[in-house]
Biopython code that builds the backbone (N, CA, C, O; Angstrom):
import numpy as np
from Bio.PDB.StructureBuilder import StructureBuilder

atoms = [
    (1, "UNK", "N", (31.051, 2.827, 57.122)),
    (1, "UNK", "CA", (30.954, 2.298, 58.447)),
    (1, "UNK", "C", (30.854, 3.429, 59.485)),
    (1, "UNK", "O", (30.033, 3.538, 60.395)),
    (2, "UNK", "N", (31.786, 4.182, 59.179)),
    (2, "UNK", "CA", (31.613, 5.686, 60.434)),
    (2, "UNK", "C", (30.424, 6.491, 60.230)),
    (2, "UNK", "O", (29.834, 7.062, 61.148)),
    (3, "UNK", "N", (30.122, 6.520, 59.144)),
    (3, "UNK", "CA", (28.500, 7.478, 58.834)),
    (3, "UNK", "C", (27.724, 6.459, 59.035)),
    (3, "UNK", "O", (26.894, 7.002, 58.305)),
    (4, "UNK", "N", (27.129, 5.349, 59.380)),
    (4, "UNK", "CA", (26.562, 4.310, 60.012)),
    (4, "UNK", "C", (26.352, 4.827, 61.903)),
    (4, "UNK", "O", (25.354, 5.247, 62.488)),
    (5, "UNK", "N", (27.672, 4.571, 62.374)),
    (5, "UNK", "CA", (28.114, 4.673, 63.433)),
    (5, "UNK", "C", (27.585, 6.588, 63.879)),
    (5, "UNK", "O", (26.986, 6.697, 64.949)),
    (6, "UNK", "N", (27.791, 7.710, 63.192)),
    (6, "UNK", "CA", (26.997, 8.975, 63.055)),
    (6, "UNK", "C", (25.953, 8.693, 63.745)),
    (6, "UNK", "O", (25.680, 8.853, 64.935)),
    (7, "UNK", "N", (25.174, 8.080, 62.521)),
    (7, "UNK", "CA", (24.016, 8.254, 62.534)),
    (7, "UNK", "C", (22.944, 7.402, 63.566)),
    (7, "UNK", "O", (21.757, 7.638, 63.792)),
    (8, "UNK", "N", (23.740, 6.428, 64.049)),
    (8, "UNK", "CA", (23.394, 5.774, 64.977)),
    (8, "UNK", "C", (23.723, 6.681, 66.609)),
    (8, "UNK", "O", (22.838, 6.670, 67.465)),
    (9, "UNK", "N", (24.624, 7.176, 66.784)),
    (9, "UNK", "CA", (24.708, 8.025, 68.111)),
    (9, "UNK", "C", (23.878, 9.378, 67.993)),
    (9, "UNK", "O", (23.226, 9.903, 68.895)),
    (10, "UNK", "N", (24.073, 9.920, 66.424)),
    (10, "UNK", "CA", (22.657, 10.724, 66.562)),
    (10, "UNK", "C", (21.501, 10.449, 67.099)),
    (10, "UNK", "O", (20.891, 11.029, 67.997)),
    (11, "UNK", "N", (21.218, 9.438, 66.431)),
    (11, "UNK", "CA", (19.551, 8.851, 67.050)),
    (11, "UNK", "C", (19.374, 8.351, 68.419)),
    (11, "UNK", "O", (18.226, 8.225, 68.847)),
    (12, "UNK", "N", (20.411, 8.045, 69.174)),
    (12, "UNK", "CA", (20.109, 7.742, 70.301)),
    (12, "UNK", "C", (20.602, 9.183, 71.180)),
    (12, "UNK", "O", (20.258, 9.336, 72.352)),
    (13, "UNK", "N", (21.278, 9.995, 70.592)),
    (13, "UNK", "CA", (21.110, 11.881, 71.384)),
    (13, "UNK", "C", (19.725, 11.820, 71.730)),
    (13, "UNK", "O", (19.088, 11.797, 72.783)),
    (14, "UNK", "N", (19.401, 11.797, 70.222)),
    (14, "UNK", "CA", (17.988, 12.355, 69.799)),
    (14, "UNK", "C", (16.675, 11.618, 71.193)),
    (14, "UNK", "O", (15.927, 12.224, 71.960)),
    (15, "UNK", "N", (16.893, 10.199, 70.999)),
    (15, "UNK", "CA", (15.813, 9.946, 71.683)),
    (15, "UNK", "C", (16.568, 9.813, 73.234)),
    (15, "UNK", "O", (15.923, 8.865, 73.684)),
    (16, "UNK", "N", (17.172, 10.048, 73.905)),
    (16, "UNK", "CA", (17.634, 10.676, 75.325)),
    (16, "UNK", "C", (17.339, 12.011, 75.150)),
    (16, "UNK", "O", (16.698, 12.168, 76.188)),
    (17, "UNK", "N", (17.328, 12.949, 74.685)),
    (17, "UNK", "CA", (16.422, 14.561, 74.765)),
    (17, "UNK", "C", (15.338, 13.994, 74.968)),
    (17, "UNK", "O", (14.837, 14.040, 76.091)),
    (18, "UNK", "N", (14.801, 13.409, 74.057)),
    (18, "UNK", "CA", (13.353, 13.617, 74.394)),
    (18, "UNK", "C", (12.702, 13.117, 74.995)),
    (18, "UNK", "O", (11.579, 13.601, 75.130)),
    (19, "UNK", "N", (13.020, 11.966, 75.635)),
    (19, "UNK", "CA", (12.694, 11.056, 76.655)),
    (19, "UNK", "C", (13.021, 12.162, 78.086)),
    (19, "UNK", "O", (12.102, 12.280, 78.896)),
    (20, "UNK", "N", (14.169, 12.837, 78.304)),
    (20, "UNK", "CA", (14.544, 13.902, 79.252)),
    (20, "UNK", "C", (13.492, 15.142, 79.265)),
    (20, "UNK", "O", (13.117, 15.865, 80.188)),
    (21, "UNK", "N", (13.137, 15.105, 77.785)),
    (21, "UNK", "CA", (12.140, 16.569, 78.023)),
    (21, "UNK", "C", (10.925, 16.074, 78.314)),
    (21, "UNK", "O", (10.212, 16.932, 78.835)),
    (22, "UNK", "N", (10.375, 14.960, 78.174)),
    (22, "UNK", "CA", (9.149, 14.523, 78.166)),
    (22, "UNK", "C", (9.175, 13.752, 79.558)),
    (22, "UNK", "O", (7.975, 13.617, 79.794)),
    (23, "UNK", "N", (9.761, 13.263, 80.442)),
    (23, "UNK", "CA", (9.312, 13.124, 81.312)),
    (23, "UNK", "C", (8.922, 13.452, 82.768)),
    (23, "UNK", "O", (9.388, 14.414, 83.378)),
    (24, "UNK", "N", (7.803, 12.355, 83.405)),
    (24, "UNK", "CA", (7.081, 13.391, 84.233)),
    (24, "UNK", "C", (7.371, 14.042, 85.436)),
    (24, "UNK", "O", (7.728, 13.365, 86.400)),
    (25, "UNK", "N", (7.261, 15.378, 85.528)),
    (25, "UNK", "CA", (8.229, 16.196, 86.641)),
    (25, "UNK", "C", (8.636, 17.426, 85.667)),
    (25, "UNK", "O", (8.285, 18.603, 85.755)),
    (26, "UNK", "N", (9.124, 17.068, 85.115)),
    (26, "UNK", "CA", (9.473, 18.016, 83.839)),
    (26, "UNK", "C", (9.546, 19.711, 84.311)),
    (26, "UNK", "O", (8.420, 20.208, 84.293)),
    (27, "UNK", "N", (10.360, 20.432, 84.618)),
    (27, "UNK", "CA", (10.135, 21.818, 84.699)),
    (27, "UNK", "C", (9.566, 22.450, 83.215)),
    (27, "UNK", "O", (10.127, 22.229, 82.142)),
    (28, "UNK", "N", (8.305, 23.303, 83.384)),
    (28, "UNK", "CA", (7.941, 23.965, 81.972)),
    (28, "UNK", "C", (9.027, 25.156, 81.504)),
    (28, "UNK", "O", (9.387, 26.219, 82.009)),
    (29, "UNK", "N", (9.256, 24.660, 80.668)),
    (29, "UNK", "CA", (10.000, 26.211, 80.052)),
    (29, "UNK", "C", (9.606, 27.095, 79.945)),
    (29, "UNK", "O", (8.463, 27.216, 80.387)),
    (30, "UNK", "N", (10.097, 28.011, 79.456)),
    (30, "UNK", "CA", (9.787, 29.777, 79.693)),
    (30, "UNK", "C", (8.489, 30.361, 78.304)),
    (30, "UNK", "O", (7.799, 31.380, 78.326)),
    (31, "UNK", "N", (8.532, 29.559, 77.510)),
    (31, "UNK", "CA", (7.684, 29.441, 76.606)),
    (31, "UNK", "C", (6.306, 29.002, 76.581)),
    (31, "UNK", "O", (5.468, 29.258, 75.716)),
    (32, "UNK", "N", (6.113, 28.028, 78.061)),
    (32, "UNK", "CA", (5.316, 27.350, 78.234)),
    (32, "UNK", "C", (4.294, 28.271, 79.177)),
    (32, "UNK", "O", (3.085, 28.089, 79.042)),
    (33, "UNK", "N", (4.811, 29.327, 80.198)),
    (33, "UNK", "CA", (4.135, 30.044, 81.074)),
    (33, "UNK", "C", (3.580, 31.463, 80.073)),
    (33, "UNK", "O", (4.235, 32.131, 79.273)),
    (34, "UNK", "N", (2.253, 31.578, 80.452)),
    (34, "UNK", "CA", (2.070, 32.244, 79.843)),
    (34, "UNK", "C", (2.492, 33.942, 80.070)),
    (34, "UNK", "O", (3.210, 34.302, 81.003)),
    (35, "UNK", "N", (1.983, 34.778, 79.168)),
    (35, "UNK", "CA", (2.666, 35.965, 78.996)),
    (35, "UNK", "C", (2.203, 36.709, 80.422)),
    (35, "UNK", "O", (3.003, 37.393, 81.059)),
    (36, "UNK", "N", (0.852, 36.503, 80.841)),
    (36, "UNK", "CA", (0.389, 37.065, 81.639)),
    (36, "UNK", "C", (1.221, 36.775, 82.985)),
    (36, "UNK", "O", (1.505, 37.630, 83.824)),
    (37, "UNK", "N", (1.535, 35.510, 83.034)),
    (37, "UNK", "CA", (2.342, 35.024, 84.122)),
    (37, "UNK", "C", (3.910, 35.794, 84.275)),
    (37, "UNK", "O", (4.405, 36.080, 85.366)),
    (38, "UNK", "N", (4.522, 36.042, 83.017)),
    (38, "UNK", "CA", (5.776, 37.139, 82.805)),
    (38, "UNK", "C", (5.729, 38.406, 83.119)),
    (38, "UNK", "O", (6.680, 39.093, 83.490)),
    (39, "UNK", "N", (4.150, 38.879, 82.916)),
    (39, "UNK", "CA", (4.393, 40.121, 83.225)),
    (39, "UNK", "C", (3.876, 40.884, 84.640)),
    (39, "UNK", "O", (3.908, 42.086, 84.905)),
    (40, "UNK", "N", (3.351, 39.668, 85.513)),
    (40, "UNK", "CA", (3.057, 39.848, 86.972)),
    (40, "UNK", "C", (4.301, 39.482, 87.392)),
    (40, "UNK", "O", (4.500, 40.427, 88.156)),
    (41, "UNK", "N", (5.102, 38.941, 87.450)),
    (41, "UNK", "CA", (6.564, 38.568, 88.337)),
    (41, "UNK", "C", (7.641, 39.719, 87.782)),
    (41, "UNK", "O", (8.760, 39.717, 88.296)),
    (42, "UNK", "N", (7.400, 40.490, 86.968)),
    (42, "UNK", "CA", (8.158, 41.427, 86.324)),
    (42, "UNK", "C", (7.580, 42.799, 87.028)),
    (42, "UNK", "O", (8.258, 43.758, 87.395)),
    (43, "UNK", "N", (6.549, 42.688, 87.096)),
    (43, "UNK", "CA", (5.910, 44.166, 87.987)),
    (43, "UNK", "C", (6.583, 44.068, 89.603)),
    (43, "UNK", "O", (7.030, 44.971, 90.310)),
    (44, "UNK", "N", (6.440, 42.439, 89.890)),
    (44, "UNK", "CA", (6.544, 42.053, 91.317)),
    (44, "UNK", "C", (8.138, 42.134, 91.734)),
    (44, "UNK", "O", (8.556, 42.294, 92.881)),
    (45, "UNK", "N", (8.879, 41.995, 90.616)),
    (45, "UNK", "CA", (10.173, 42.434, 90.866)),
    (45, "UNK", "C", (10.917, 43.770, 90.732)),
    (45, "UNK", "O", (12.121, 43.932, 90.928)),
    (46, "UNK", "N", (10.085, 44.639, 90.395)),
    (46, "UNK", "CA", (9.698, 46.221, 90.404)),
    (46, "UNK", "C", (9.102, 46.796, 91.427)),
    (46, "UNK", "O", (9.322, 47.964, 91.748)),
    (47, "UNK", "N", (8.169, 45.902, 92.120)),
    (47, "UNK", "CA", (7.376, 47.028, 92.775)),
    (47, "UNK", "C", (6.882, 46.213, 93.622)),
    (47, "UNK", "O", (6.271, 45.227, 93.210)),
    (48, "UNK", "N", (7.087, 46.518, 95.379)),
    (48, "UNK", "CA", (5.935, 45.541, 96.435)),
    (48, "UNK", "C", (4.709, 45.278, 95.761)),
    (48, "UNK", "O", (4.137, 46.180, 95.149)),
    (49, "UNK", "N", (4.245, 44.092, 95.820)),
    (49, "UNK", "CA", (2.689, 43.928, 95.564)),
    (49, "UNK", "C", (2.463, 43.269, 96.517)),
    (49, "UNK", "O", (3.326, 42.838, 97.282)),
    (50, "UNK", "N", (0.841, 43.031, 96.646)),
    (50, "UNK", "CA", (0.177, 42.067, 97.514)),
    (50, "UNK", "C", (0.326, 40.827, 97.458)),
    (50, "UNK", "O", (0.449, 40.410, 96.306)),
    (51, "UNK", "N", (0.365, 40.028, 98.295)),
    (51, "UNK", "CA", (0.892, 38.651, 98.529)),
    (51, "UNK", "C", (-0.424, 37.706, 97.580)),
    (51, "UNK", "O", (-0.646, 36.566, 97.989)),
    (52, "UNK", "N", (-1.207, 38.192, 96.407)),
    (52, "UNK", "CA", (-2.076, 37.251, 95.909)),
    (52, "UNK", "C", (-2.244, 37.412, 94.302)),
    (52, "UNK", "O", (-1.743, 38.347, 93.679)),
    (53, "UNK", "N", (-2.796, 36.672, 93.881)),
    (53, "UNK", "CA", (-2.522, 36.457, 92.205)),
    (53, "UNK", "C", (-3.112, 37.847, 91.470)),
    (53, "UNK", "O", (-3.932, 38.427, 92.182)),
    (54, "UNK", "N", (-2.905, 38.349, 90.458)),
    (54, "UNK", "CA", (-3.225, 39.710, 89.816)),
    (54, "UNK", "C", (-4.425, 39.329, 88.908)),
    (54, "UNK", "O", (-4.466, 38.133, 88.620)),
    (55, "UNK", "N", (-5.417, 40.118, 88.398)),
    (55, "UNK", "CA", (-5.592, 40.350, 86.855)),
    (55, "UNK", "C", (-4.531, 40.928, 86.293)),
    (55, "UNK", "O", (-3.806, 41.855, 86.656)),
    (56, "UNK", "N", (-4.555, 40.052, 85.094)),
    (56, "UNK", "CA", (-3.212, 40.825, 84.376)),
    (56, "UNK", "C", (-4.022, 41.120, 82.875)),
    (56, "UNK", "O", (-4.567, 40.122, 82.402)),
    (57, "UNK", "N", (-4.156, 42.479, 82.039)),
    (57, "UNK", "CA", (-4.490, 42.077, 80.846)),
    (57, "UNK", "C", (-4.162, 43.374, 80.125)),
    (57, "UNK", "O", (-3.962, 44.433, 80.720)),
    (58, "UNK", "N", (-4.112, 43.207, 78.656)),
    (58, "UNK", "CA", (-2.929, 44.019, 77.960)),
    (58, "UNK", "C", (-4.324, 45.109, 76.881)),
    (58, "UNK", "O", (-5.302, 44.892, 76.167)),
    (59, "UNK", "N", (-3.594, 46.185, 77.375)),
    (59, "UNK", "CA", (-4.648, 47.702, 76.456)),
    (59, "UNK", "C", (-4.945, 47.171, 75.207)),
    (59, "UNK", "O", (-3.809, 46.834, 74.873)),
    (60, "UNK", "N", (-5.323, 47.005, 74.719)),
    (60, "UNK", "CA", (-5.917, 46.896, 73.376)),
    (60, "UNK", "C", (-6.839, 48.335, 72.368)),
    (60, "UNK", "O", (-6.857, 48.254, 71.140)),
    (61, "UNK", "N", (-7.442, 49.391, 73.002)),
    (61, "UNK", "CA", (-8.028, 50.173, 72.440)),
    (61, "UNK", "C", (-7.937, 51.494, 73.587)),
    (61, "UNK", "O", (-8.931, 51.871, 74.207)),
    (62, "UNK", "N", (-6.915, 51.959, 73.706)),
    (62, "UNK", "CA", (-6.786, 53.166, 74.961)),
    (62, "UNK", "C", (-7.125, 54.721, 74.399)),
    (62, "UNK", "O", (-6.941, 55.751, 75.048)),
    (63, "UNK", "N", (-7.672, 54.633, 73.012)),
    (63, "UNK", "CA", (-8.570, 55.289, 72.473)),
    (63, "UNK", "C", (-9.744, 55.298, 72.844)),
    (63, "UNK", "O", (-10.006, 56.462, 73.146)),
    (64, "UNK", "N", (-10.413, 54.800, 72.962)),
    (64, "UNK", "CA", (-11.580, 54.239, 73.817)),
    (64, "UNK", "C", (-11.599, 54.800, 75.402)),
    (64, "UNK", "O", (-12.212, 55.720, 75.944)),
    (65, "UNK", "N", (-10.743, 53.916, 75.829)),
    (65, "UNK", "CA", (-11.047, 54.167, 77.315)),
    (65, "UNK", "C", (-10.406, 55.267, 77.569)),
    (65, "UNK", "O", (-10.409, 55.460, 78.784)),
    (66, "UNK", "N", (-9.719, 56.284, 76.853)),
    (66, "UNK", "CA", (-9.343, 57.625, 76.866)),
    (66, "UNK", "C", (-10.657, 58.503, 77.212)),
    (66, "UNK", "O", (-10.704, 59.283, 78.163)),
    (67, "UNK", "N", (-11.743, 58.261, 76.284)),
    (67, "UNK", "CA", (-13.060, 59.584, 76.400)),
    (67, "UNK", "C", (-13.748, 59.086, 77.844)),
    (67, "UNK", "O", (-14.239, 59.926, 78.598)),
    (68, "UNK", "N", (-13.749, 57.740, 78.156)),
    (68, "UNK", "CA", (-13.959, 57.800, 79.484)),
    (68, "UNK", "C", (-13.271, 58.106, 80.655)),
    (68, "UNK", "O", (-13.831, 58.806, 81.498)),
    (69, "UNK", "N", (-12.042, 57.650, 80.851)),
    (69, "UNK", "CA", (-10.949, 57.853, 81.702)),
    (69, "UNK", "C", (-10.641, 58.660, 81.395)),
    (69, "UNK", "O", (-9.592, 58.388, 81.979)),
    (70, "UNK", "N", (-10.342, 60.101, 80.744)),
    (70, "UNK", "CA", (-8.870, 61.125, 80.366)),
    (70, "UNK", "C", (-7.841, 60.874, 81.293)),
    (70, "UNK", "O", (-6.703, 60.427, 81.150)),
    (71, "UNK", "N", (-8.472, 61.250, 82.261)),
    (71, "UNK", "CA", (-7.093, 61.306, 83.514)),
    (71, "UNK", "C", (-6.203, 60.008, 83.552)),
    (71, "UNK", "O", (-4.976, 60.086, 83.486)),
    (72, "UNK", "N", (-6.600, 59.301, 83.616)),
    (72, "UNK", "CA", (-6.209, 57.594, 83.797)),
    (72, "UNK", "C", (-5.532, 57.220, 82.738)),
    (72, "UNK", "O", (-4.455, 56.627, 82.789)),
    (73, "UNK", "N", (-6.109, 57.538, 81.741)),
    (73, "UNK", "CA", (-5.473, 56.807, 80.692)),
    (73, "UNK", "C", (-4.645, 57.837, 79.532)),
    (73, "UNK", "O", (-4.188, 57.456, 78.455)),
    (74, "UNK", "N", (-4.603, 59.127, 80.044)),
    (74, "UNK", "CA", (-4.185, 60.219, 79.174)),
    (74, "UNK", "C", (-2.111, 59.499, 78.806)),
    (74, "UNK", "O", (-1.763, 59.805, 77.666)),
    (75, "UNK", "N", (-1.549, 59.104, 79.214)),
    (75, "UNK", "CA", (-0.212, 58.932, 78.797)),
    (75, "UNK", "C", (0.299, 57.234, 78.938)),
    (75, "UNK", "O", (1.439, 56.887, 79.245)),
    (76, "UNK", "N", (-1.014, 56.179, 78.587)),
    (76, "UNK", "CA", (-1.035, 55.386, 78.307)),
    (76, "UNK", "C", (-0.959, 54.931, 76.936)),
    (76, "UNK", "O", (-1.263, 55.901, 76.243)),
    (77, "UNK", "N", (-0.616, 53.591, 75.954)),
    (77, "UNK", "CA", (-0.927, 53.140, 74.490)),
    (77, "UNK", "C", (-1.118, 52.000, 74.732)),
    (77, "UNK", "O", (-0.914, 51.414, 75.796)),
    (78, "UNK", "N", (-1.645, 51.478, 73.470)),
    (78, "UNK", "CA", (-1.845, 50.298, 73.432)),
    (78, "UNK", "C", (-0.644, 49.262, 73.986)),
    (78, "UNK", "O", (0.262, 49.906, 74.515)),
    (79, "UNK", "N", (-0.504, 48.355, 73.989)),
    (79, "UNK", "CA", (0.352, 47.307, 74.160)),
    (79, "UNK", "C", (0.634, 47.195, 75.732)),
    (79, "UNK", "O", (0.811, 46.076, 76.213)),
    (80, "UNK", "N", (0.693, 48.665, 76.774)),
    (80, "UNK", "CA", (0.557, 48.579, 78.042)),
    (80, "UNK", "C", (-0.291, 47.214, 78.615)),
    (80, "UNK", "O", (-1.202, 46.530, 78.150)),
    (81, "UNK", "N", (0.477, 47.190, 79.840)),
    (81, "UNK", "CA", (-0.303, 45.976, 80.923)),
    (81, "UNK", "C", (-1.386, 46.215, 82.174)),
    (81, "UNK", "O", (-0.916, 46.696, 83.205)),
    (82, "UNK", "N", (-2.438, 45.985, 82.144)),
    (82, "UNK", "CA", (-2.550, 46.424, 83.370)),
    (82, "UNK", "C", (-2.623, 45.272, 84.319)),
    (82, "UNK", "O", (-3.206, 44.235, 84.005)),
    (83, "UNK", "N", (-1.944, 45.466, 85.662)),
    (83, "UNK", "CA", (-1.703, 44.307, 86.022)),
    (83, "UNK", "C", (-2.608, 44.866, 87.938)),
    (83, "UNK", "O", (-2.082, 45.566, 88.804)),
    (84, "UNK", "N", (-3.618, 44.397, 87.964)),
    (84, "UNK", "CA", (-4.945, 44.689, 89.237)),
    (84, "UNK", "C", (-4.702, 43.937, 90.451)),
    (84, "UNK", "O", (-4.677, 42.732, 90.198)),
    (85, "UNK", "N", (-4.566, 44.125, 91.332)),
    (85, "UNK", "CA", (-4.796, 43.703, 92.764)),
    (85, "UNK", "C", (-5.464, 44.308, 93.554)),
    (85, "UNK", "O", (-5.711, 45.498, 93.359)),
    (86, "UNK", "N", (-5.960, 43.595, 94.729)),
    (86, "UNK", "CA", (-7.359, 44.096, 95.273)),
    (86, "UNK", "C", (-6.559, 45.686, 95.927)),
    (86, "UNK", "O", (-5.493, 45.737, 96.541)),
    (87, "UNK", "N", (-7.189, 46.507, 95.670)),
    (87, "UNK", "CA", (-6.692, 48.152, 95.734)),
    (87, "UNK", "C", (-5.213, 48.800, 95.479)),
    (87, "UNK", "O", (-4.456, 49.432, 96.217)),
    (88, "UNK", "N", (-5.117, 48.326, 93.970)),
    (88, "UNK", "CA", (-3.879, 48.704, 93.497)),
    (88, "UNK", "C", (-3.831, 47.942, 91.987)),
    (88, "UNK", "O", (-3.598, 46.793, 91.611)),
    (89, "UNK", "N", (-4.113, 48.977, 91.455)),
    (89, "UNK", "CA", (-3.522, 49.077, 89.748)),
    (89, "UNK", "C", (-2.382, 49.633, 89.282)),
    (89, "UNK", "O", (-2.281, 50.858, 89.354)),
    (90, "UNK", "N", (-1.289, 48.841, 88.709)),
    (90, "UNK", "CA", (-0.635, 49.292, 88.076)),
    (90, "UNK", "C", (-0.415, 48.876, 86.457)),
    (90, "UNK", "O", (-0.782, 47.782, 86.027)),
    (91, "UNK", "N", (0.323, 50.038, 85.507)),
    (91, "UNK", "CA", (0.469, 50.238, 84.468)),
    (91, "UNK", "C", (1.770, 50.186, 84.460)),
    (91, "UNK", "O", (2.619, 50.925, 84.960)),
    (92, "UNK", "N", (1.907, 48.230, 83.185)),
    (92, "UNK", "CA", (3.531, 48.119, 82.897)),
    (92, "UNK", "C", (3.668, 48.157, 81.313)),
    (92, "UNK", "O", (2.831, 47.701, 80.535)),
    (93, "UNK", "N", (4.817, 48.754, 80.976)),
    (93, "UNK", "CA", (5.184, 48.611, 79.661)),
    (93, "UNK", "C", (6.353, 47.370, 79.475)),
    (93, "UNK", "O", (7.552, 47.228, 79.713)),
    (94, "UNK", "N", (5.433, 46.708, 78.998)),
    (94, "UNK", "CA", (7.188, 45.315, 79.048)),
    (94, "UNK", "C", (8.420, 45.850, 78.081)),
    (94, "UNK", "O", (9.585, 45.574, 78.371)),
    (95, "UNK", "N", (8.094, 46.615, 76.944)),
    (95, "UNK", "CA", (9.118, 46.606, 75.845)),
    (95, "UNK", "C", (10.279, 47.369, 77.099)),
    (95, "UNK", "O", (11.304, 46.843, 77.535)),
    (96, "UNK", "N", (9.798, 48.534, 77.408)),
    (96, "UNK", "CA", (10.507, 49.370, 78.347)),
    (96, "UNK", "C", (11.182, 48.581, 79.358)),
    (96, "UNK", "O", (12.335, 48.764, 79.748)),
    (97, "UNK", "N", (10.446, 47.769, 79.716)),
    (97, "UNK", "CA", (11.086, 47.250, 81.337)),
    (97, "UNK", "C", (10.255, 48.087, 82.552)),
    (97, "UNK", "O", (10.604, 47.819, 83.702)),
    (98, "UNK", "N", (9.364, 48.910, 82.401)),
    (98, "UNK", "CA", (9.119, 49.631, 83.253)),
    (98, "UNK", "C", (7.517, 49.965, 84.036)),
    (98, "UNK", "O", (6.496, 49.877, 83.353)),
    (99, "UNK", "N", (7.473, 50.206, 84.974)),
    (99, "UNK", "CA", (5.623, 50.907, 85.425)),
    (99, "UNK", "C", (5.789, 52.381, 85.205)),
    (99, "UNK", "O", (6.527, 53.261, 85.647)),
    (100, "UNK", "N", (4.725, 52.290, 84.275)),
    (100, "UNK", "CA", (3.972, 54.327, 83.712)),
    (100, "UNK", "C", (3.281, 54.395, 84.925)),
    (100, "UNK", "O", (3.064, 55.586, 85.150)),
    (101, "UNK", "N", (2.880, 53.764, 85.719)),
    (101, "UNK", "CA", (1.634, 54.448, 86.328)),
    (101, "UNK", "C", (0.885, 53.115, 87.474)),
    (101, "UNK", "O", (0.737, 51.948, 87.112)),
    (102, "UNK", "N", (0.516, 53.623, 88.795)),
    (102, "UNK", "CA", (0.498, 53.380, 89.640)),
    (102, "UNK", "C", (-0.682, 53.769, 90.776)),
    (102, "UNK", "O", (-0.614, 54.729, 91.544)),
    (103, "UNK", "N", (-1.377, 53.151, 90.727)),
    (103, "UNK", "CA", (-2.812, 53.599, 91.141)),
    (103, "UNK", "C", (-3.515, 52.684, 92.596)),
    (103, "UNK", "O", (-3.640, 51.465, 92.709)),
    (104, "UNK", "N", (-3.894, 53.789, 93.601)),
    (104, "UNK", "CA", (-4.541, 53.030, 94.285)),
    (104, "UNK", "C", (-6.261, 53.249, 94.007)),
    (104, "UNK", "O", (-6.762, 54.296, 93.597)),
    (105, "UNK", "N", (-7.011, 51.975, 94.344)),
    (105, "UNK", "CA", (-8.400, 51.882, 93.894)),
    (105, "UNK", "C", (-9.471, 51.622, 95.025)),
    (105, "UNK", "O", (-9.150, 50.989, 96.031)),
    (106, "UNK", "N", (-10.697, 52.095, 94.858)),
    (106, "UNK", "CA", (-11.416, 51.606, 95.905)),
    (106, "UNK", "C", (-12.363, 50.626, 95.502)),
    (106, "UNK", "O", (-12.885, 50.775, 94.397)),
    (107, "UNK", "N", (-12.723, 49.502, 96.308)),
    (107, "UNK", "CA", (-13.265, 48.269, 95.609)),
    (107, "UNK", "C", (-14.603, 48.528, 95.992)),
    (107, "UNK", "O", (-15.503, 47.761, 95.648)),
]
sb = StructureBuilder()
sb.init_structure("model")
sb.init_model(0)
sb.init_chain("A")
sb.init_seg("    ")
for serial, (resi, resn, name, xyz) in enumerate(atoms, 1):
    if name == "N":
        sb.init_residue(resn, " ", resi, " ")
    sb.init_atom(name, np.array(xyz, "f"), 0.0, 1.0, " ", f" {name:<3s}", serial, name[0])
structure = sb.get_structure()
């Protein structure tokens, strides 16, 4: 009778979560925003930026853009962010917590 009674207040936990997570209004969880979105509010809480949305996008081959850039990209690696606003690039490392590098640009 009591493992009856269990399993019956389980199932109604169960479907109050999910009726709570699923309905509409819903704040997205932290899982749900994407990475790019984490790592512009993480620069922005580091460092004044401009009051408008970034390119945000992550090094992938800084071997590469090394023989073109040296200067620019000489103490950069892969996994870096670069996160662009209209005349101002900066370079974040998320593992670190931190900006390598800080650039103003001419458009």
């Amino acid at each position: 009778m009591w493992g009856l009674f269990a399993l019956a207040a389980t199932f109604v936990a169960f479907l109050v979560l999910l009726i709570l997570q699923n309905r509409p209004g819903a704040q997205p969880s932290v899982s749900d925003i994407p990475t790019e979105g984490i790592v512009a509010a993480e620069v922005a809480s580091r460092y004044v930026v401009p009051n408008e949305a970034p390119v945000v996008t992550q090094l992938a081959d800084v071997e590469a853009l090394r023989r073109v850039h040296p200067d620019f990209y000489s103490d950069l690696r892969d996994g870096d962010w670069l996160v662009r606003y209209p005349g101002l690039l900066i370079v974040y490392r998320r593992e670190e917590g931190r900006i390598v590098k800080i650039e103003t640009i001419d458009e």
